[in-house]
Structures are given as structure tokens and as C-alpha cells.
Biopython code that builds the backbone (N, CA, C, O; Angstrom):
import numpy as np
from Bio.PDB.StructureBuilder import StructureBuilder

atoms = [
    (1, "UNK", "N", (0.823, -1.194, 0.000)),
    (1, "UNK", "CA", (0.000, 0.000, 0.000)),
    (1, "UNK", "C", (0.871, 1.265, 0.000)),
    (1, "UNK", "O", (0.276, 2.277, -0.370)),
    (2, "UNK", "N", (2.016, 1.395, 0.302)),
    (2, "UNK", "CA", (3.030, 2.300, 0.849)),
    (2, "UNK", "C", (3.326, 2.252, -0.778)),
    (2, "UNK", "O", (2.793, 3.069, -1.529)),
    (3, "UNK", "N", (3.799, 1.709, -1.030)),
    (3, "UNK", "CA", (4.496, 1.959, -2.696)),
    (3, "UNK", "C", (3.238, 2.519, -3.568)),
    (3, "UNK", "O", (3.382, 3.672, -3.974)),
    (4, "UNK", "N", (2.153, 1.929, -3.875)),
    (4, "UNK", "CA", (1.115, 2.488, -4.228)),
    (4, "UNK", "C", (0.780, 4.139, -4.062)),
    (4, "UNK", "O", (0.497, 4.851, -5.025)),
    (5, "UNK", "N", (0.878, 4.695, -2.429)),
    (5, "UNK", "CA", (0.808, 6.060, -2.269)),
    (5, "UNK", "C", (1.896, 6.662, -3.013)),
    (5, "UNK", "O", (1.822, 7.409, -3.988)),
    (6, "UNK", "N", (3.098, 6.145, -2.300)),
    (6, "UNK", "CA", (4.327, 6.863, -3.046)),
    (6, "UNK", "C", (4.474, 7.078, -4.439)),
    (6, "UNK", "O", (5.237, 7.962, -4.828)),
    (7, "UNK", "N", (3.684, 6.212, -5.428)),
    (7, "UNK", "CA", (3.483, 6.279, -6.923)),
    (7, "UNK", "C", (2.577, 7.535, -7.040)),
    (7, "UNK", "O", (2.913, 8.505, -7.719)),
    (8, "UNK", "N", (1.421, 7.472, -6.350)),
    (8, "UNK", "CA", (0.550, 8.231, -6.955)),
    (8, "UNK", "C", (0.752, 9.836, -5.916)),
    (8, "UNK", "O", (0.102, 10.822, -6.265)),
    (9, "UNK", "N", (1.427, 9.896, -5.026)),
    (9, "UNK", "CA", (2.185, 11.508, -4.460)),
    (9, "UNK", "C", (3.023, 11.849, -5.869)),
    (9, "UNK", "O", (2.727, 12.846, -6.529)),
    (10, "UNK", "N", (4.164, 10.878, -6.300)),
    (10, "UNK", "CA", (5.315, 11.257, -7.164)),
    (10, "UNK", "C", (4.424, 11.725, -8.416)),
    (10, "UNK", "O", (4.364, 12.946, -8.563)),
    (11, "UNK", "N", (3.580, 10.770, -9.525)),
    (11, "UNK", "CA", (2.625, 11.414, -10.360)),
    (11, "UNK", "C", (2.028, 12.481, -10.098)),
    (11, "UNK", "O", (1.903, 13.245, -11.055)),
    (12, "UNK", "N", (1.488, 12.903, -8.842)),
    (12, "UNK", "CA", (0.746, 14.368, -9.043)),
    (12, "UNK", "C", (1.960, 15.636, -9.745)),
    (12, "UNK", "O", (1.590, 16.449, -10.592)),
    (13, "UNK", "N", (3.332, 15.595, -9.233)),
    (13, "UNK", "CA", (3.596, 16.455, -9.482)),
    (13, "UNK", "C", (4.116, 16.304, -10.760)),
    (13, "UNK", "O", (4.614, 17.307, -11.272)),
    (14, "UNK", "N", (4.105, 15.117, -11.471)),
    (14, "UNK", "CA", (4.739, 15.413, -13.168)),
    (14, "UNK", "C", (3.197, 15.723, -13.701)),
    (14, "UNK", "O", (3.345, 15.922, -14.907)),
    (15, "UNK", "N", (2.026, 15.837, -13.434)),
    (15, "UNK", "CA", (1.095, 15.969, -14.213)),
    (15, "UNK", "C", (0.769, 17.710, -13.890)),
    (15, "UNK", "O", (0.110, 18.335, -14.722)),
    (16, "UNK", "N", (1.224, 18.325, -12.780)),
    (16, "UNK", "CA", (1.185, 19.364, -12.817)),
    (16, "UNK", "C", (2.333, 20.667, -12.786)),
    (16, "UNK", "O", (2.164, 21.830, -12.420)),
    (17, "UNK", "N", (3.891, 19.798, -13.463)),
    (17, "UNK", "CA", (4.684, 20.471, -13.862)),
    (17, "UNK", "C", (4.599, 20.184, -15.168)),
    (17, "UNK", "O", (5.305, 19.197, -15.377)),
    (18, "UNK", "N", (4.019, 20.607, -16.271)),
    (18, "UNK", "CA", (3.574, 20.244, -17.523)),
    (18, "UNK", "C", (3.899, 21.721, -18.359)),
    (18, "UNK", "O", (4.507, 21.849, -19.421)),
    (19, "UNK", "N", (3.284, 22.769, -17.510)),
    (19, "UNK", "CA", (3.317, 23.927, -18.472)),
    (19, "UNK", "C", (4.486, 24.862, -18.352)),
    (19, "UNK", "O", (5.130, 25.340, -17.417)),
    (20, "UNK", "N", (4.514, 24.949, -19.878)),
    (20, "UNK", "CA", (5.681, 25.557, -20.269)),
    (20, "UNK", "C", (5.695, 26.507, -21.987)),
    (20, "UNK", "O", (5.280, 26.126, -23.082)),
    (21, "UNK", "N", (6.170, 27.455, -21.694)),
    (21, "UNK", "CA", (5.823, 28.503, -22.918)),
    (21, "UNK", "C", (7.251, 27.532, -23.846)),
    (21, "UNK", "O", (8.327, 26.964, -23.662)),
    (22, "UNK", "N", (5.918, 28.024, -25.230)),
    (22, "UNK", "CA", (7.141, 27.641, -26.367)),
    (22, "UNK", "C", (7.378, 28.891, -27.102)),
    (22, "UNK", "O", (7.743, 28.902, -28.277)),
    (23, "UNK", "N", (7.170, 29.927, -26.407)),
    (23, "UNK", "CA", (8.035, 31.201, -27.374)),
    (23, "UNK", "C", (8.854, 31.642, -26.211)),
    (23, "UNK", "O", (8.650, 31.679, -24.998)),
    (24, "UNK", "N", (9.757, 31.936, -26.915)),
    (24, "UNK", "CA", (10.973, 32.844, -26.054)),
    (24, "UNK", "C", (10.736, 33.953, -25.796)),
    (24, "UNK", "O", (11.312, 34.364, -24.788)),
    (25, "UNK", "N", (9.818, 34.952, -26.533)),
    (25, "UNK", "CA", (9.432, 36.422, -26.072)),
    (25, "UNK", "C", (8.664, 36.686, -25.018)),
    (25, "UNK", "O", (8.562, 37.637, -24.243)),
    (26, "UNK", "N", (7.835, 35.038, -25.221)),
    (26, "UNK", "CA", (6.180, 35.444, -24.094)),
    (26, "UNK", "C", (7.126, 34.760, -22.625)),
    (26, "UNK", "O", (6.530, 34.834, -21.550)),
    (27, "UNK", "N", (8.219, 34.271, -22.623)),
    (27, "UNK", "CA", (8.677, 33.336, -21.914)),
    (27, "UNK", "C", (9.457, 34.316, -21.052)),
    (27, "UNK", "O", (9.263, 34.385, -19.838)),
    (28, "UNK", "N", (10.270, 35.013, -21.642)),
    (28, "UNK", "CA", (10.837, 36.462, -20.978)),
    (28, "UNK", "C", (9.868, 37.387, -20.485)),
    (28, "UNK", "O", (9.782, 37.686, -19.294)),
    (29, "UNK", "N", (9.190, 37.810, -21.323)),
    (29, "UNK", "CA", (7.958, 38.701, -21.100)),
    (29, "UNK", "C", (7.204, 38.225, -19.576)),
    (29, "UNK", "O", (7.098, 38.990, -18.617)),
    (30, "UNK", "N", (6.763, 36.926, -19.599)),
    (30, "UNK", "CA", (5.819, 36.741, -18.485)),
    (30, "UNK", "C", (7.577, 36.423, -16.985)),
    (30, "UNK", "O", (7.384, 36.686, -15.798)),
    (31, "UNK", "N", (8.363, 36.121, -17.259)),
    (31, "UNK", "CA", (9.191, 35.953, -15.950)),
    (31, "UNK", "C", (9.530, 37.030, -15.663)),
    (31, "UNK", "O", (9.659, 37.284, -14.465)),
    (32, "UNK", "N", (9.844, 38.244, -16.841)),
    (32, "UNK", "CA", (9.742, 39.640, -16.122)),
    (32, "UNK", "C", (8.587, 40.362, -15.291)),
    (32, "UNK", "O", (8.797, 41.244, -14.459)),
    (33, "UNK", "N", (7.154, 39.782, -15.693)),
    (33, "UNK", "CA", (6.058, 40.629, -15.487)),
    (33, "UNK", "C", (5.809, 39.759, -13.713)),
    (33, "UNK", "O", (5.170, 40.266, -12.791)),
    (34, "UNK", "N", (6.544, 38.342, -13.667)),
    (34, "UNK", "CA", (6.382, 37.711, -12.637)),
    (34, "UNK", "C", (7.336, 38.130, -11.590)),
    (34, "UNK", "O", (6.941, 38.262, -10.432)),
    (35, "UNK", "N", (8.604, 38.354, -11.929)),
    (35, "UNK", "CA", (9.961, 38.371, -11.257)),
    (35, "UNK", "C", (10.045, 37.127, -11.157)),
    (35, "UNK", "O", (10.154, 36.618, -10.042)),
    (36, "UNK", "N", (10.018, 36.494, -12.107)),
    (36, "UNK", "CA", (10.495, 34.358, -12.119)),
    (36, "UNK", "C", (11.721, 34.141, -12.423)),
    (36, "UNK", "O", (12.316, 35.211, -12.553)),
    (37, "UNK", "N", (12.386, 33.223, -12.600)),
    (37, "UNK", "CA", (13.352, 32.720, -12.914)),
    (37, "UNK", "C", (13.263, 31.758, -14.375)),
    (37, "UNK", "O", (12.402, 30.879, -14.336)),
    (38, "UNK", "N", (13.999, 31.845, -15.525)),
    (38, "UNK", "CA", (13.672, 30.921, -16.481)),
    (38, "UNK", "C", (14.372, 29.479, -16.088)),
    (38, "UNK", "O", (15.156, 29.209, -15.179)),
    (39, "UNK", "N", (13.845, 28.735, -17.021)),
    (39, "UNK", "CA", (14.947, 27.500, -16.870)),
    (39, "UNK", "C", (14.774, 26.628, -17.999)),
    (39, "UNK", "O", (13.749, 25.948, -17.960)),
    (40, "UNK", "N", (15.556, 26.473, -19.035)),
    (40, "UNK", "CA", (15.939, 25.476, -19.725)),
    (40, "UNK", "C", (16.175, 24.286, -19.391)),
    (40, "UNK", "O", (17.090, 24.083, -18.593)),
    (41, "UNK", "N", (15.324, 23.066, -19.976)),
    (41, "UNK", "CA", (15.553, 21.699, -20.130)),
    (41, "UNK", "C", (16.043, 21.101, -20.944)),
    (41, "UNK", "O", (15.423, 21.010, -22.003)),
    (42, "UNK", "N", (17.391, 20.415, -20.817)),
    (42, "UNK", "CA", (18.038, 19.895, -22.246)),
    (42, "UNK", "C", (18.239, 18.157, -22.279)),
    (42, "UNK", "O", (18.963, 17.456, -22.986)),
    (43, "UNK", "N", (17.394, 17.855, -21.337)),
    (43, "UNK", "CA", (16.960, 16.247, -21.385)),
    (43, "UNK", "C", (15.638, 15.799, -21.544)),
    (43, "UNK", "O", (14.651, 16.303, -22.080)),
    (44, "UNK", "N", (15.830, 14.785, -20.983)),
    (44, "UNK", "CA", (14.271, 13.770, -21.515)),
    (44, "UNK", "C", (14.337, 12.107, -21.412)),
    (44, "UNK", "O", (15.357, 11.457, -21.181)),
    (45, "UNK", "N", (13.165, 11.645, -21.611)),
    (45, "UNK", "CA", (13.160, 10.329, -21.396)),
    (45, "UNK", "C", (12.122, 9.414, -21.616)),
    (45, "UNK", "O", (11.019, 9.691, -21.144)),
    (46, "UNK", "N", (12.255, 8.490, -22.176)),
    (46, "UNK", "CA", (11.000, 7.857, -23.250)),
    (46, "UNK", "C", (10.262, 7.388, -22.224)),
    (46, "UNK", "O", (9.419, 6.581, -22.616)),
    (47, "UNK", "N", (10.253, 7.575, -21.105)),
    (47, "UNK", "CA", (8.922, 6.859, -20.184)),
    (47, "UNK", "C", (7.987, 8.263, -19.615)),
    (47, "UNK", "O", (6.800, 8.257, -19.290)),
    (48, "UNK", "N", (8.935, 9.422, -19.619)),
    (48, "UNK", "CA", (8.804, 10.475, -18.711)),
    (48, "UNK", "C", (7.649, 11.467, -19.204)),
    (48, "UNK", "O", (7.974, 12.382, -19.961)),
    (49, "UNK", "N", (6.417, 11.338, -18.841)),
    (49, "UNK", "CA", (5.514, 12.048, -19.313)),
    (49, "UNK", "C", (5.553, 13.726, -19.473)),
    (49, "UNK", "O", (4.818, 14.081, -20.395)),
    (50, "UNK", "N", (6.191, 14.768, -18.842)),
    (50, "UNK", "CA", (6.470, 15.701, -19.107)),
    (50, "UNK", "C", (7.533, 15.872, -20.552)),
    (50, "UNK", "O", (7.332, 16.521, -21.578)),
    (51, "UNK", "N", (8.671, 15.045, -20.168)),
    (51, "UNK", "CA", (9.255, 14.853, -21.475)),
    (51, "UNK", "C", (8.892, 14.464, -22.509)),
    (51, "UNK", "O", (9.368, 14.867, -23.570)),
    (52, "UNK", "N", (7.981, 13.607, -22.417)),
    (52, "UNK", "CA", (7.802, 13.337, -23.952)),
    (52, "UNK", "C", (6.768, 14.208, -24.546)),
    (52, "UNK", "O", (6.671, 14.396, -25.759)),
    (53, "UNK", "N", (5.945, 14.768, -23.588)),
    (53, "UNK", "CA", (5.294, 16.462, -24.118)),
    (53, "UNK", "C", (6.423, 17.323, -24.033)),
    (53, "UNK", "O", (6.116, 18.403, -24.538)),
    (54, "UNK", "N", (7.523, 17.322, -23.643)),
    (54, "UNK", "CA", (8.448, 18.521, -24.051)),
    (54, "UNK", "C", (9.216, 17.935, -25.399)),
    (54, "UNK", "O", (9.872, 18.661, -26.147)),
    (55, "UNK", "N", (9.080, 16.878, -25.544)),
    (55, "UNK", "CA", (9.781, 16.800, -27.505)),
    (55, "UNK", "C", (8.599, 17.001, -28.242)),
    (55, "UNK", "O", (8.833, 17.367, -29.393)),
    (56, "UNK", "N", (7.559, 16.899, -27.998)),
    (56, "UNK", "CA", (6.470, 16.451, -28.914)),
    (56, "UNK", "C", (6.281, 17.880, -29.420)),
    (56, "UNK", "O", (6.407, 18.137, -30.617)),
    (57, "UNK", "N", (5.969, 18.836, -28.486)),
    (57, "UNK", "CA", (5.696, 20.249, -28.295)),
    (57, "UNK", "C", (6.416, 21.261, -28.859)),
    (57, "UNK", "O", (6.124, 22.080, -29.730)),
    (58, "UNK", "N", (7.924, 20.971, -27.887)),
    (58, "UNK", "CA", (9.170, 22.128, -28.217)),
    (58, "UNK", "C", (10.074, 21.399, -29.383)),
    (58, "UNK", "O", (10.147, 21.749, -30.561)),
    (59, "UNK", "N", (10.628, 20.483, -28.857)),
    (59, "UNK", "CA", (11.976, 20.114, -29.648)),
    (59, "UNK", "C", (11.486, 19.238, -30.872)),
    (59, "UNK", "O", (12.512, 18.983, -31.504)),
    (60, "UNK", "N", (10.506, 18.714, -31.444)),
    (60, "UNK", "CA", (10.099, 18.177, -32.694)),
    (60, "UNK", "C", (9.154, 19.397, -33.734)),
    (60, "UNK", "O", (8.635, 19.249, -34.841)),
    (61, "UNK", "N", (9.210, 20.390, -32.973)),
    (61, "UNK", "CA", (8.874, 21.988, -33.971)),
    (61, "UNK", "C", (9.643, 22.404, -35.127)),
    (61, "UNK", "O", (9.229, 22.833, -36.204)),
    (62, "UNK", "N", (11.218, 22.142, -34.598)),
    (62, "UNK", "CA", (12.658, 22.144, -35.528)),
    (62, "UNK", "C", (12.639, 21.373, -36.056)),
    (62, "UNK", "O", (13.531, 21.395, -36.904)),
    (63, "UNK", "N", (11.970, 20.423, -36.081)),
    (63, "UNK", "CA", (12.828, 19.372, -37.110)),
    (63, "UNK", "C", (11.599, 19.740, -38.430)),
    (63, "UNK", "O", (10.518, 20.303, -38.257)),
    (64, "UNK", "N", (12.233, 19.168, -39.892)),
    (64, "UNK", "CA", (11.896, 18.933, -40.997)),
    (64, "UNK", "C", (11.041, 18.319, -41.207)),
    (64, "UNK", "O", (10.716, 18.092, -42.372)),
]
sb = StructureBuilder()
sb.init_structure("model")
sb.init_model(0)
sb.init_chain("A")
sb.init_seg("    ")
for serial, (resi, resn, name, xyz) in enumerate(atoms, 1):
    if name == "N":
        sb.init_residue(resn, " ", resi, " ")
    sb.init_atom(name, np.array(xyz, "f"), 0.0, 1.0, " ", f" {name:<3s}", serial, name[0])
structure = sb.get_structure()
């Protein structure tokens, strides 16, 4: 039962670290209008549900 909770505590927070601007202007724009901090992600991982909405989203935009 203990592993069970611990699964579903750890999932809440990848389902609600999800959003993320894909322009760089609105991305500056809103951390200035916030006083936020930016942060670049330059990994990923084929199980990792945020990641694979961050290739799907950001990093498969560039490609051909």
C-alpha cells in the first residue's frame, strides 16, 4: 500500500509540472512581469511524461 501512495504523491507532481511557454518572447515577457526565474531543459526520457510532451511540443517543432 506504501508503494502504491508513493506512486501516486510522485505522479501528481509530473502531471502538474507540464506547463511551459514555447516562445521565447512570451517566456521572458511573463518571468519579467512575474519576477520568475527561467529555466531550460536539455533532457528527456522515453517513459517520462512531461518529457515526452516537451519533444512532442518544443523540440520536434525544428525538425523537418
Amino acid at each position: 500500500m506504501k508503494i502504491i501512495c508513493v506512486f501516486l504523491f510522485l505522479l501528481s507532481f509530473s502531471l502538474t509540472a507540464q506547463n511551459w511557454e514555447t516562445d521565447w518572447k512570451v517566456a521572458t515577457q511573463k518571468s519579467k512581469k512575474n519576477n520568475q526565474k527561467l529555466i531550460l531543459v536539455f533532457s528527456g526520457s522515453d517513459w517520462c511524461i512531461p518529457c515526452i510532451k516537451l519533444e512532442k511540443e518544443i523540440w520536434d517543432r525544428g525538425k523537418l
